[in-house]
N, C-alpha and C positions, 0 to 999 in steps of 0.2 A: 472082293466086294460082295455083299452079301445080298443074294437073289431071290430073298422069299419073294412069294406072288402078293405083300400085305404089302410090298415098296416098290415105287413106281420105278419103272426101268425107262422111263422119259418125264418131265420136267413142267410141271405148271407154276411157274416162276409169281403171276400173278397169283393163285391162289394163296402162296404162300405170303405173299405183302400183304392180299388182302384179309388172311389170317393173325397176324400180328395186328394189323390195326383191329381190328374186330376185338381182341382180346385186350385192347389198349394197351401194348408193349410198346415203352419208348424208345426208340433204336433210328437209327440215321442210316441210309442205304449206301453204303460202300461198295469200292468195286467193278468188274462191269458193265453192272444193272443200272448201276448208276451214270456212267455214263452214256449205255443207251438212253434211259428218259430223260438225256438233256442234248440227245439227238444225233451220238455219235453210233458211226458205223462199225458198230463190232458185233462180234457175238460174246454169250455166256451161258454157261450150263448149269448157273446157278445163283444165289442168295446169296449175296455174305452182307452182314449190317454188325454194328457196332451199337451196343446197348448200354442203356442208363442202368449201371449198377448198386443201385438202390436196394435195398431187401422187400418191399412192395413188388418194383419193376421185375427183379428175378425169380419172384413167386409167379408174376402174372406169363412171364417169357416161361416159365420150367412148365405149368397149366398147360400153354398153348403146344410147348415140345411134345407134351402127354396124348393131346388129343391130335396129332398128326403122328403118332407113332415113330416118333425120333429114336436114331440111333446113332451110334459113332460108326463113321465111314473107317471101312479097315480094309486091309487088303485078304482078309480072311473074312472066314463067314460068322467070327464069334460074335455075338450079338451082347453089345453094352449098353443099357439104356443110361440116360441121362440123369444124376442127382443135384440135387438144388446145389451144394457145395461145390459144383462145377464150375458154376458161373462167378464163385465170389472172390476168385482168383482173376492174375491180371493175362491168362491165356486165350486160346484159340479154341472151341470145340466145335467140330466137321458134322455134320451130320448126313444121314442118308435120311429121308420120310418118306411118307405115302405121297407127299406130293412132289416131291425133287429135293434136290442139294439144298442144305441150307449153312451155312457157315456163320455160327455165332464169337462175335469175337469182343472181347474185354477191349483190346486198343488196336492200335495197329500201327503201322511206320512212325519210328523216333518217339513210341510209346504215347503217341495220342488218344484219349480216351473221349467220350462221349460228350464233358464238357468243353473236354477243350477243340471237338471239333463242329459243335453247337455252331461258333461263329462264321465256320467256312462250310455250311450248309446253304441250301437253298428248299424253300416249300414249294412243290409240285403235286399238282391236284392230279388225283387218281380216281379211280371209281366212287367219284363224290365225297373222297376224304383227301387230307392234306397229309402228304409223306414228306419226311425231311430225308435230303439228298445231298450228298459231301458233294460240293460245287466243282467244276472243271479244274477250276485253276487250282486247288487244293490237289485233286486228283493227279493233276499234270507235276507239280510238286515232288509228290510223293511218287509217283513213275520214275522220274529221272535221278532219285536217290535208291532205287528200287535195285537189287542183283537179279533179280527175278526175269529171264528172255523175254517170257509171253510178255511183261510190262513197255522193258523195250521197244518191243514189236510195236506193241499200241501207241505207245507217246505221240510217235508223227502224224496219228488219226487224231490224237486229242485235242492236238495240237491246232492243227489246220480244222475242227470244229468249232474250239474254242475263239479260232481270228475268224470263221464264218458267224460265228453268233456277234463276235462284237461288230463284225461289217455290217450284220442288218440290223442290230438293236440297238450300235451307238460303243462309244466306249468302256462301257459294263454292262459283261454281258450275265452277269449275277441276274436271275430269275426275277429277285426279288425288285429287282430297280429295274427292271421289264415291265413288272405288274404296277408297278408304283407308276412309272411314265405312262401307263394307258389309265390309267386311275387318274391322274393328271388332267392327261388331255380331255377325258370325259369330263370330267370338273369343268372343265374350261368350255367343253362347248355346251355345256346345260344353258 
């Protein structure tokens, strides 16, 4: 892994969300990151989102790689910076930056890509902007099709998160229909 003193050897997770939105790159937060800000109890070491592959959106996401000094995570020290042509394929590219992990991915389990996981997202307000979030139950999905341990590990957290969300929020516990029922009930008591 490669140790210059210009790459952070611990992890600002938030800078980097708050750097894609900043740069207006469209991307859905998988992962995780993700399931922590919908309140589950795990850890992560990192960023992984799923982006709009669009030739705009992969100019604006290659931009933002440049100005956090993105590189590919290797188990050696060679250092590969990132080209636009990277992204226009339907892979994985790992990064190390100045601010932590970032893991940029074209699709991800059973070859889902950006649109198609638009609809099993949820919008969660962040430092005054609205980040989209592959929702529990998608996530929980994709765990238990998953060969991956650490997935494993996790599902039974997800799990027992996602029946604590619907026990207090009602039988959907999708963010969306959260905010919508308190939108609701305000309406109703104006």
């Amino acid at each position: 892994m490669h140790t210059s003193s210009k790459y952070s050897t611990g992890a600002d997770l938030s800078s980097i969300l708050e750097g894609l939105i900043k740069a207006n790159v469209k991307f859905i937060l998988v992962g995780g990151l993700a399931a922590v800000v919908q309140g589950a109890p795990v850890t992560t070491m990192d960023v992984d989102i799923v982006h709009d592959r669009s030739p705009e959106n992969i100019a604006k996401l290659f931009a933002f790689l440049k100005s956090i000094a993105a590189i590919y995570r290797r188990p050696d020290d060679k250092v590969i910076e990132p080209k636009v042509e990277d992204f226009l394929g339907m892979g994985h590219a790992l990064f190390t930056t100045r601010l932590g992990p970032l893991d940029v991915l074209a699709v991800i389990e059973e070859g889902k890509t950006y649109e198609d996981l638009l609809k099993h997202s949820v919008e969660i307000e962040f430092r005054g902007h609205t980040i989209r979030v592959l929702d529990l139950k998608m996530l929980i999905e994709l765990k238990k099709t998953s060969k991956d341990p650490k997935d494993k590990q996790r599902l039974p957290v997800l799990e027992e998160t996602l029946r604590q969300l619907e026990e207090e929020f009602g039988i959907d516990p999708d963010i969306r229909s959260v905010n919508n029922k308190d939108n609701e009930t305000a309406e109703q008591n104006d």
